[in-house]
C-alpha positions in Angstrom: -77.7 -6.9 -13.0 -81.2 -7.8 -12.2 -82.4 -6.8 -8.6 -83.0 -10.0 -6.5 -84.2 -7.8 -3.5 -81.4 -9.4 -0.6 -83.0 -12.5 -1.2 -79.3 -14.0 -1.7 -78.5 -12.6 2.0 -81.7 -13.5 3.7 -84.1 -15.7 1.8 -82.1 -19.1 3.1 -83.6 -20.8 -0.6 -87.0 -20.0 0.8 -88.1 -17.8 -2.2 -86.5 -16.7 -5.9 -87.5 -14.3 -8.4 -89.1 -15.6 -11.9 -90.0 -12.6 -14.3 -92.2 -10.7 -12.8 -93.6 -12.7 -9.5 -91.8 -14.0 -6.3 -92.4 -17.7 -5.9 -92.3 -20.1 -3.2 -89.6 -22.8 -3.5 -91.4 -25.2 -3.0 -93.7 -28.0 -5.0 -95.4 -26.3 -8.3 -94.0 -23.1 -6.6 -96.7 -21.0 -6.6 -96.5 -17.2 -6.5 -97.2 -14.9 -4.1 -99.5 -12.9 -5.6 -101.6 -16.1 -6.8 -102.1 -17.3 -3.5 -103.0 -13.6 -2.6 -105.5 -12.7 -5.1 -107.2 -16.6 -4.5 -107.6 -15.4 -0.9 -108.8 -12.2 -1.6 -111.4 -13.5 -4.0 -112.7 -15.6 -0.9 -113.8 -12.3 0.2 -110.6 -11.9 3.1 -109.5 -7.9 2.8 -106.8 -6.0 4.5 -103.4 -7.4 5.0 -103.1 -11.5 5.3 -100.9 -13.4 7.1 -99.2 -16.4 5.5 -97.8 -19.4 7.0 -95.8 -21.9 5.3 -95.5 -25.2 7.8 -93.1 -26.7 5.3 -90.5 -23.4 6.3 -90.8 -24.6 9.8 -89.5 -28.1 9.4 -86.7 -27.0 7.2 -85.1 -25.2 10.5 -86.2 -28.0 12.4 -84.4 -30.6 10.1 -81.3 -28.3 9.5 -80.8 -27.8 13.3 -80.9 -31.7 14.2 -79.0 -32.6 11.1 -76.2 -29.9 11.7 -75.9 -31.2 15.3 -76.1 -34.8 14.2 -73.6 -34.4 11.4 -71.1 -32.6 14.0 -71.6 -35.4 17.0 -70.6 -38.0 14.0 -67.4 -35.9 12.9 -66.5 -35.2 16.5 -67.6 -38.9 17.9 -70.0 -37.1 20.6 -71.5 -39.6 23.3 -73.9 -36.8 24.3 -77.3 -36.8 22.2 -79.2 -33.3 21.1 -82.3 -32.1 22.3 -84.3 -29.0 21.6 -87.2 -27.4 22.7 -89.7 -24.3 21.2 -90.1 -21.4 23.4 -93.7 -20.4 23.4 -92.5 -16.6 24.4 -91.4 -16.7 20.4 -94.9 -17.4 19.1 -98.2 -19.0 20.7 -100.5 -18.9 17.7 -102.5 -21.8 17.5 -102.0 -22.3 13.6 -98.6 -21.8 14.0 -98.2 -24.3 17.3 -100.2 -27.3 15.7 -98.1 -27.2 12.7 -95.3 -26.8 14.7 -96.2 -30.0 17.0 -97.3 -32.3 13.7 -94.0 -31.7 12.2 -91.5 -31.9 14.7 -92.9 -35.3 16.1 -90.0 -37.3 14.2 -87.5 -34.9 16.3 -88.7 -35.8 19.3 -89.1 -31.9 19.8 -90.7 -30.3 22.7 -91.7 -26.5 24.3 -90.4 -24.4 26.8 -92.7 -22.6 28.7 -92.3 -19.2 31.1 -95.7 -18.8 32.4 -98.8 -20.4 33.4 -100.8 -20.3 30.7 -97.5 -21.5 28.2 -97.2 -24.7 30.3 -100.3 -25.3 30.3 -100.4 -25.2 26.3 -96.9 -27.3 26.8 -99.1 -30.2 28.7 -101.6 -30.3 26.0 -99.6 -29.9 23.1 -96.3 -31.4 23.9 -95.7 -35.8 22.5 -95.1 -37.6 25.8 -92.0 -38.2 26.0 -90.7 -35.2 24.4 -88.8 -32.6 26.4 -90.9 -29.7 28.1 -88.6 -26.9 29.9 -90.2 -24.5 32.3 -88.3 -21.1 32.6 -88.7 -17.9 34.5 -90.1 -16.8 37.9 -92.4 -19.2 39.2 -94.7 -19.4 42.2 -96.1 -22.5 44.2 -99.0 -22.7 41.8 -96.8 -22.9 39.0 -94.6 -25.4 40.4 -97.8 -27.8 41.6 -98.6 -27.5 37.4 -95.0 -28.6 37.0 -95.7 -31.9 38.9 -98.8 -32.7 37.4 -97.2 -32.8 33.9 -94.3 -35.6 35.7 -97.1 -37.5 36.7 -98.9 -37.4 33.6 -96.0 -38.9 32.3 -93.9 -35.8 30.6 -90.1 -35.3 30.6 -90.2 -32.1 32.0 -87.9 -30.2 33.5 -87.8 -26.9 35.9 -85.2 -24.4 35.3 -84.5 -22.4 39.1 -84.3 -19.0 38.4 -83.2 -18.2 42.3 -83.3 -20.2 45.9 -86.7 -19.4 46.7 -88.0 -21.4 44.0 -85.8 -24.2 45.0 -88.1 -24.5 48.6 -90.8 -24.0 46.9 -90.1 -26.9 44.9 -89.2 -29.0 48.0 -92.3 -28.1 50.0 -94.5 -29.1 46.5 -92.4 -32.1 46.4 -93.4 -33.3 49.9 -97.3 -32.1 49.5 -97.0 -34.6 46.3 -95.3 -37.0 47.1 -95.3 -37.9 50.7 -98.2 -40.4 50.7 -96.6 -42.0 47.4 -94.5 -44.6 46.6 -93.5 -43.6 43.0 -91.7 -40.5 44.2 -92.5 -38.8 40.8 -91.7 -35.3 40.5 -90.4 -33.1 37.5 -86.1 -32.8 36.6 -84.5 -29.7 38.1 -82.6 -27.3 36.3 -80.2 -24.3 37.5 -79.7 -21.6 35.2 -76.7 -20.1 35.9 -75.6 -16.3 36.0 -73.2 -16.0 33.4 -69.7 -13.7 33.5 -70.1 -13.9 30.1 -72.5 -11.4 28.3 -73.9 -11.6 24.4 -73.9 -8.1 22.5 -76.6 -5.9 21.1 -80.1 -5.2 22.0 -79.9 -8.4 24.3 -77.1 -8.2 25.5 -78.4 -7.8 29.1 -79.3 -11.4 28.9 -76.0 -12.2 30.4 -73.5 -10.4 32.9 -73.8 -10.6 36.5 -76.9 -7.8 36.5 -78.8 -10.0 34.3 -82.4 -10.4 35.2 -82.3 -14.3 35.7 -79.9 -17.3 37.3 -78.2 -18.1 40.3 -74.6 -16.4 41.1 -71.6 -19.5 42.0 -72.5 -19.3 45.8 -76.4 -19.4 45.7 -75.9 -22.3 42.7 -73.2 -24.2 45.7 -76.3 -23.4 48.2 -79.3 -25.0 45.5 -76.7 -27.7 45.8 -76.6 -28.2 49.3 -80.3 -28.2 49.6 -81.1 -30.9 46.9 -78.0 -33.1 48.8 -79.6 -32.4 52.4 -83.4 -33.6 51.4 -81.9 -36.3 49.5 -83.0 -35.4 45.8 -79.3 -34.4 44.6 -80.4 -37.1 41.6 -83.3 -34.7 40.3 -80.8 -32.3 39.1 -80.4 -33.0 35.4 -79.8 -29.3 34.3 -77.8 -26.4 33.8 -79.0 -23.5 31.7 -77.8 -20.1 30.4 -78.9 -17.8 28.0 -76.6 -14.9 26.8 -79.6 -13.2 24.7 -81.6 -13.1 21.6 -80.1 -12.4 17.6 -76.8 -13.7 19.1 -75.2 -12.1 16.0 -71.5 -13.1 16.9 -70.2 -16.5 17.6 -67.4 -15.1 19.8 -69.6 -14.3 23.1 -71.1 -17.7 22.5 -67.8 -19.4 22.6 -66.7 -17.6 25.7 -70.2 -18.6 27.4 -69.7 -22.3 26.3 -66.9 -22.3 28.3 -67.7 -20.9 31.0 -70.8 -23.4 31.0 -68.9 -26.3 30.6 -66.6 -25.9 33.4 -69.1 -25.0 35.9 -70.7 -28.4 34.3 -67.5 -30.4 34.8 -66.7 -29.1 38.5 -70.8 -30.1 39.6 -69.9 -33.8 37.9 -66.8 -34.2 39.6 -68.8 -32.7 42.9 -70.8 -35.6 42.7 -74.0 -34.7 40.7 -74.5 -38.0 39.5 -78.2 -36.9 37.8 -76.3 -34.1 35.7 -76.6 -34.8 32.1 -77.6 -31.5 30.1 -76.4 -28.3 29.6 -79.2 -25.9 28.0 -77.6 -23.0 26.0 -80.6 -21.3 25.7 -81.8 -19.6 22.6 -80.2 -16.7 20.3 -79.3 -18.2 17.1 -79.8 -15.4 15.0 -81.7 -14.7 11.4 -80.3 -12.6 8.9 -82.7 -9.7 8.5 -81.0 -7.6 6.1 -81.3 -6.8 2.5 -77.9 -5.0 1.9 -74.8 -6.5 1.9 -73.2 -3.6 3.9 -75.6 -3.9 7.0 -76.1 -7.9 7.3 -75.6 -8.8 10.5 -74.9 -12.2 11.7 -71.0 -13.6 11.5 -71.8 -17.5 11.4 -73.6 -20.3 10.1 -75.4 -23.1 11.8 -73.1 -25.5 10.9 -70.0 -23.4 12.5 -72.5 -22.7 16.4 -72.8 -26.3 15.9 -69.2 -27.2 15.5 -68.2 -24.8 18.4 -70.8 -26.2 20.7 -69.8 -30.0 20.0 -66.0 -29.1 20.4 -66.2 -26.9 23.1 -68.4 -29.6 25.1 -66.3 -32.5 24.3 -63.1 -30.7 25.0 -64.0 -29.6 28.6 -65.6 -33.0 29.3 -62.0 -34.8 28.4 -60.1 -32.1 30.0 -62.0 -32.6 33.4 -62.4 -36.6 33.3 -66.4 -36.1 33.1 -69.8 -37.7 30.7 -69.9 -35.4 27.9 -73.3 -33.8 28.3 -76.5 -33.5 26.2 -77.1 -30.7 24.4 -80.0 -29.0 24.6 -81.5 -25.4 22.8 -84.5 -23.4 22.7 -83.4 -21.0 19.6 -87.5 -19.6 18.8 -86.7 -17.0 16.5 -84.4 -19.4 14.0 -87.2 -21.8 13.8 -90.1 -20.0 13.4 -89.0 -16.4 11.8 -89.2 -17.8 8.1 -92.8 -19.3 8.1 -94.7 -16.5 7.9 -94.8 -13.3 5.0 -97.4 -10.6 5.9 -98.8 -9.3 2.6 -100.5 -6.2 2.5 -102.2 -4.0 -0.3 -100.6 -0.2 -0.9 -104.0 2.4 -0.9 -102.5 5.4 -1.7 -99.1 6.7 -3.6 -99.1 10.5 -1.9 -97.3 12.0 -4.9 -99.6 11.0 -7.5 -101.7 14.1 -7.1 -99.0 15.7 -9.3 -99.7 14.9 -12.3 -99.5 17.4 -15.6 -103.1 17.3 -15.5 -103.7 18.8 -12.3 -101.9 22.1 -13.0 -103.8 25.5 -13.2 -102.0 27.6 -14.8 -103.1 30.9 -15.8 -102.7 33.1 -19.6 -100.2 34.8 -17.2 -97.9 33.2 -15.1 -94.8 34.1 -13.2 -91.6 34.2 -15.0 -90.1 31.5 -12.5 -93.3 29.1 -13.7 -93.0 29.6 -16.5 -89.3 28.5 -16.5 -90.3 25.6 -14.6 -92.7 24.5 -17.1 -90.3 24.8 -19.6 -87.9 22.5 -18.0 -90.4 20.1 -17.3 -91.2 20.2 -21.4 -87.5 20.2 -22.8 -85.6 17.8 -20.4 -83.7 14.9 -22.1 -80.7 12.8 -21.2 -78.0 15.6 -21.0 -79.8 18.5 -19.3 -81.3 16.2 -17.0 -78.8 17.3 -14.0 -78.9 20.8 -15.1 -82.7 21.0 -14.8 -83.1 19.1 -11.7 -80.6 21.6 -10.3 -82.6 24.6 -11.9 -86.1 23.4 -10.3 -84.9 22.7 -6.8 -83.5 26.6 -7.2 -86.9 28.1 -8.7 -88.9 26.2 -5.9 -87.1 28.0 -3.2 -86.8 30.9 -4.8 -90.9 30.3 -5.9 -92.0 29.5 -1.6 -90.2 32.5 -0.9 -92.6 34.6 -2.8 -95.2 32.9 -1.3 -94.6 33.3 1.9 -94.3 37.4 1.6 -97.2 37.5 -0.8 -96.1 38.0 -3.8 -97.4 34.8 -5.5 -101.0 32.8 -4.5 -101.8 29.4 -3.8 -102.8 28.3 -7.5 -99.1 29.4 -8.4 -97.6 27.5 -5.1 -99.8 24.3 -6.2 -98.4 24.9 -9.8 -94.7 25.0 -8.6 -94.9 21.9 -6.4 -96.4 19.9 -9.5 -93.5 21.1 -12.2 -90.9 20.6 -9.6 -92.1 17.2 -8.4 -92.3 15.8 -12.1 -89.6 17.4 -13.3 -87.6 15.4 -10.3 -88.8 12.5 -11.5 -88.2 12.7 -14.7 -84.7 13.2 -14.0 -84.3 10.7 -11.6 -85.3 8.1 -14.7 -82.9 10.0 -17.0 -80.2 9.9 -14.5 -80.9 6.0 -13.3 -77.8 4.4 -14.8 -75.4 6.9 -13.0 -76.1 6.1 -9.6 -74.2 9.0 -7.8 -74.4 10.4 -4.5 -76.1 13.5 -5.1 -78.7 11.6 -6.7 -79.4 9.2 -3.8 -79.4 12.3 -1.4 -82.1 13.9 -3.6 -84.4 10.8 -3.8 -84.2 11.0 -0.1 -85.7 14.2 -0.1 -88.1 13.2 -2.5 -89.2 9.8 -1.6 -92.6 8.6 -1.9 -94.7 8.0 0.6 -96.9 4.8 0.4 -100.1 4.4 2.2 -99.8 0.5 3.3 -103.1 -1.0 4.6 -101.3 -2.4 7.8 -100.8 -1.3 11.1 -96.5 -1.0 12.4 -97.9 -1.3 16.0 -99.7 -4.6 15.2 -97.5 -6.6 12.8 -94.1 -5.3 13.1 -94.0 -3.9 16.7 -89.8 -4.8 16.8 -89.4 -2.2 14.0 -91.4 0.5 16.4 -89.6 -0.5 19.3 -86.1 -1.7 18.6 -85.5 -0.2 15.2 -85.6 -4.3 13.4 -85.9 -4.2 9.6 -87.6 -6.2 8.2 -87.4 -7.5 4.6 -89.3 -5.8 2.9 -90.5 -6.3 -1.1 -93.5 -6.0 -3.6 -94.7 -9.4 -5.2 -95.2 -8.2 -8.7 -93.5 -6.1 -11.5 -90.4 -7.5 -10.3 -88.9 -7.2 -14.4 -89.4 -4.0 -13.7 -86.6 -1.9 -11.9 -88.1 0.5 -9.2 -87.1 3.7 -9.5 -89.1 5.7 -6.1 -87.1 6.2 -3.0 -89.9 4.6 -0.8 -91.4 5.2 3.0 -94.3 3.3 4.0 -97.1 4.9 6.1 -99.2 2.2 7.8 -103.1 3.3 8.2 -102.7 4.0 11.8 -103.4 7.5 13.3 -99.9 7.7 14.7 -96.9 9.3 13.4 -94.2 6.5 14.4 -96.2 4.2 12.2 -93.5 5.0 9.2 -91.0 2.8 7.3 -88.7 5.6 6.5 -86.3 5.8 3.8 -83.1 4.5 4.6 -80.3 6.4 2.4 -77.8 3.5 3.8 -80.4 0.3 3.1 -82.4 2.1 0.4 -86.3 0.3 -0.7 -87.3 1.5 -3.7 -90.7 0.6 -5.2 -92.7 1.3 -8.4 -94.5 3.8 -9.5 -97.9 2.1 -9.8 -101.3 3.8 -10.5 -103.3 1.9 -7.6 -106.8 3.1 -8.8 -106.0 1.1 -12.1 -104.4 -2.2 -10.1 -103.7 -3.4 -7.2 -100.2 -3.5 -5.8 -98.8 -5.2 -2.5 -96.0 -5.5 -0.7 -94.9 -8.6 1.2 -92.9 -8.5 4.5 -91.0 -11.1 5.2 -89.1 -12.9 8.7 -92.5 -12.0 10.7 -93.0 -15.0 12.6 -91.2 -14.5 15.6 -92.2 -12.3 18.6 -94.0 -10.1 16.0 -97.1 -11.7 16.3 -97.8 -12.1 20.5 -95.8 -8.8 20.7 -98.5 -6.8 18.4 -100.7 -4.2 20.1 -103.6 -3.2 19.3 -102.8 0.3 18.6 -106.1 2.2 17.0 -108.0 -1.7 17.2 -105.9 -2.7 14.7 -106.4 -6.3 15.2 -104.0 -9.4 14.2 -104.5 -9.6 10.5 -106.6 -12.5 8.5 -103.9 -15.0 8.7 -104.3 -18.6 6.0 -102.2 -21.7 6.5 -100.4 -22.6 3.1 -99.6 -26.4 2.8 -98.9 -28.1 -0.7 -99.9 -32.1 -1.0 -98.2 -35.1 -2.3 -98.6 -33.9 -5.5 -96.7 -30.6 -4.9 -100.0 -28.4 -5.8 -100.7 -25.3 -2.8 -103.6 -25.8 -0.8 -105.0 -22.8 1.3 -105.8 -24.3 4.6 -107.7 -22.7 7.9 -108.5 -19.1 7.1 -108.9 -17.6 10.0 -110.7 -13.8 9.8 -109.4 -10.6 11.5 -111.7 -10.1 14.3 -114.7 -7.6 13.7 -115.0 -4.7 15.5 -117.9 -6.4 18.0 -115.1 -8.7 18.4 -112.6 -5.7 19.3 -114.7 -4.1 22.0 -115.3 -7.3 23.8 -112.2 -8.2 24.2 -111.4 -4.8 25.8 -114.4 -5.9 28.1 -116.5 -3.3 26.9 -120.2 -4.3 27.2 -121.3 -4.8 23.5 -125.0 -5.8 24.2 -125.1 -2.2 25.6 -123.4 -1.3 22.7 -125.5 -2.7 20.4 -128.8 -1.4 22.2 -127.5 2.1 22.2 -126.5 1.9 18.1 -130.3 1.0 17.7 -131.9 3.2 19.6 -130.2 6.3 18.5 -131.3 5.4 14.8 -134.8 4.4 16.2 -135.1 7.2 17.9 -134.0 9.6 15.8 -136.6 12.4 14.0 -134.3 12.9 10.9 -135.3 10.4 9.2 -138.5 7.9 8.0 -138.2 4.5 9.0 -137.5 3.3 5.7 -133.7 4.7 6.3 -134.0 4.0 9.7 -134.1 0.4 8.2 -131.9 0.7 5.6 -129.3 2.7 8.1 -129.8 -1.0 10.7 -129.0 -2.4 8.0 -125.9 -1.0 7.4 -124.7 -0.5 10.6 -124.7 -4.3 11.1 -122.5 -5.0 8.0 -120.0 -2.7 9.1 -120.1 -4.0 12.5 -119.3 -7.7 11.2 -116.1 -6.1 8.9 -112.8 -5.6 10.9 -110.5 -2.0 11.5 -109.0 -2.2 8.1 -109.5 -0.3 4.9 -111.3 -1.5 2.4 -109.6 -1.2 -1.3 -110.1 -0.5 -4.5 -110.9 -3.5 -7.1 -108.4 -3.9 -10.0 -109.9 -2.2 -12.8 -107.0 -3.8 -15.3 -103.7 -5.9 -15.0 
């Protein structure tokens, strides 16, 4: 069976396989590697970020159609609303497709700081919803009112009772000289019993970080009744966490939200329409069959949510409410595949040719290089056993003398081919033992990426990431694979994974080039990525395809140079710059001919970015 790389468990139709390229489903479906090499010819180097905008409105039109097909089936009064949250991914090229494609939907943004709402206000259709989460102060607020008076449908989620007087003393500097009264929808997001699972678990549960317990939501109550803006409340909100990989904690959530909805109704909040479930629908990361993760599809959290509304509702004699979510990550995680060049295969230093061995060798080397010479189908697990024997036996001589370091280099050589040679012999069997020793042996890839920078969620919470090269896909891999990005940290490794192995090919990279493509990257991934080493955000390129269904590569915008770096770390680069020339100028080791050439130089490197430079294909 031909490897299809997970795709069937997490490509959602996005990509397929043909011969030996990945393609994009989508118009003349273009491969992968064509788009690559046409950008790289452009004179981009390093990893490149791709975005696909037409990925992005596939979510968006399967999570209004689900919902719209559910309200139909279930006869649901209450309409469906949905919102971006700008925590998930601020990038401008990503936003402004984002906007343009959604405006059909009526789709708007959530924001959670300043500087979000204020991209919100700007960005945002009037008309469309804006919701403003998190902890806010009077400044914040005063923004808030602005955008209701600017005409926006926006609404502000209280995260506790402060905020709620803060809101009412903004209210009254606003409006009290006004006749229009216009001020921005109030939320309550509500501290849920119920809790999600996994890494975000702590979303929910009475120690979450965020929402009003029953009394203090009873008091927010009491407050808006008193100064006689009961009517502003349109809102209640929860959020049970991120990668909501069950539907069960969900379903217990829903109905938990839906009561405390139907008992403020029937208290007499007559402005009460929405109930906000947050975000958390979860994307399928995995490539094995044995690890995915999520237990649902979007048409079953749509079914529950539209049943589990409307049953409440009935139950308690009250409007069934609108739905509103703010699920980033499922929208935006598909867009984007970081591609990125391999530099360096670590074992390919042992190579028959590189051995030194002598008129006389020891007995054990010589052994070894008769293994190496003679194995075939049926010794091949007899010999592999054999050299993993002879090299202990061989660094135990080593280590008391009794060899030298021309024999040590030689043993490591034999051993290392005469691994993989039985690892190709041995393919088809696919037993334990021979898992357990690729693990031992894997190779170790030199990416020309940075971990830190691009997929910070694998560093920090352990995420995988889909991971896959965009050529020789006819061919079947055979190297137990860990990937080293170029930074000079130790935690920036891929490691093998005996239990989700990623095996790659054995490719001579001085003869061709050879990438791999990471997929899923578009959510948090890219405003979570530090600048570990001055790695900077990779050359990213917006891929679009026109009426005709032919690719075209749209607004290329360069990894920053290092100039560029150091500024933005507020270092003083004019300094900077004087200091680079006047140690060259100055200097009394060379004429000023180099001196010139040296300027020069300096200032080409100075305009490149962090990342390596790499070798030209010589031949496909």
């Amino acid at each position: 069976m031909k490897r299809d790389w997970g795709l069937s468990i997490w490509g959602s139709d996005n990509f397929k396989i043909v011969d030996d390229d990945i393609v994009v489903i989508n118009g003349c479906e273009p491969t992968l590697l064509n788009i690559t090499k046409e950008i790289r010819e452009k004179g981009y180097k390093g990893p490149i970020l791709l975005r696909f905008p037409h990925l992005i409105k596939k979510q968006i039109e399967l999570l209004f159609s689900e919902f719209t097909r559910a309200s139909k089936e279930f006869n649901y009064s209450g309409s469906f609303n949905a919102v971006f949250p700008l925590k998930v991914n601020q990038f401008p090229n990503f936003i402004n497709e984002l906007v343009d494609i959604s405006n059909e939907y009526n789709y708007g943004l959530e924001a959670g700081s300043k500087a979000e709402l204020i991209i919100a206000m700007a960005k945002t259709n009037i008309g469309a919803p804006i919701t403003v989460n998190g902890f806010k102060d009077k400044e914040m607020i005063a923004l808030c009112f602005i955008a209701a008076k600017s005409g926006h449908n926006i609404t502000v989620t209280i995260e506790g009772l402060n905020e709620l007087e803060t809101i009412l003393e903004v209210n009254r500097e606003f409006n009290s000289n006004y006749q229009d009264n216009i001020a921005p929808k109030i939320g309550m997001r509500i501290r849920m019993h119920s809790s999600g699972i996994g890494a975000w678990a702590k979303s929910g549960g009475y120690s979450s970080k965020f929402g009003l317990t029953s009394t203090e939501l009873l008091e927010a109550y009491d407050m808006l009744e008193k100064e006689g803006l009961i009517d502003l409340f349109s809102m209640i909100h929860f959020h049970i966490g991120s990668q909501m990989e069950e539907i069960s904690p969900l379903k217990k959530a829903l109905r938990e939200a839906g009561n405390i909805y139907a008992d403020l109704k029937r208290r007499g909040a007559s402005g009460l329409r929405a109930i906000n479930i947050g975000g958390g629908l979860a994307v399928e990361y995995s490539q094995n069959k044995k690890s995915d993760s999520r237990n649902y599809s979007i048409k079953e959290f749509s079914n529950d949510v539209i049943f589990l509304m409307q049953e409440i509702s009935k139950n308690k004699g009250v409007q069934e409410p609108d739905i509103y979510t703010e699920s980033g990550r499922f929208i935006a995680a598909s867009h984007s595949v970081l591609i990125a060049p391999v530099l360096e295969l670590f074992s390919q230093e042992y190579h028959e040719k590189s051995l030194r061995l002598k008129s006389k060798n020891p007995p054990l080397i010589e052994e070894l290089y008769d293994l190496y010479k003679s194995i075939n189908r049926n010794s091949a697990r007899e010999y592999l056993h054999d050299a993993i024997d002879h090299l202990d036996s061989l660094l135990t001589l080593f280590d008391l003398g009794y060899i030298d370091l021309e024999d040590r280099s030689n043993t490591e050589i034999l051993v290392n081919l005469i691994i993989k040679k039985a690892i190709v012999l041995l393919a088809k069997e696919g037993s334990d033992e021979l898992e357990r020793l690729q693990s031992k042996i894997q190779e170790k890839y030199l990416v020309n990426f940075s971990i830190f920078q691009s997929l910070p969620d694998f560093w920090g919470l352990a995420q995988k990431f889909p991971i896959m090269p965009i050529s020789h896909l006819s061919d079947e891999p055979t190297q137990a694979a860990s990937i080293w990005d170029i930074t000079c940290d130790s935690d920036g490794e891929i490691g093998f994974d005996s239990s989700s192995p990623l095996k790659l090919h054995d490719i001579d990279v001085e003869k061709e080039e050879y990438f791999l493509a990471f997929f899923l990257t578009g959510a948090y991934q890219e405003v979570l990525g530090m600048k570990h080493n001055l790695f900077t955000h990779p050359t990213e390129a917006v891929i679009k395809f026109d009426e005709n269904g032919e690719y075209i590569i749209d607004s290329i915008l360069e990894a920053q140079n290092l100039m560029d770096i150091l500024d933005d770390l507020d270092y003083d680069i004019g300094a900077i710059d004087k200091k680079l020339k006047s140690n060259i100028a100055e200097s009394n080791l060379i004429d000023d001919k180099q001196k010139e050439a040296l300027l020069g130089k300096l200032y080409l490197y100075l305009s490149e970015n962090s990342y390596l430079k790499t070798i030209q294909a010589i031949s496909t």
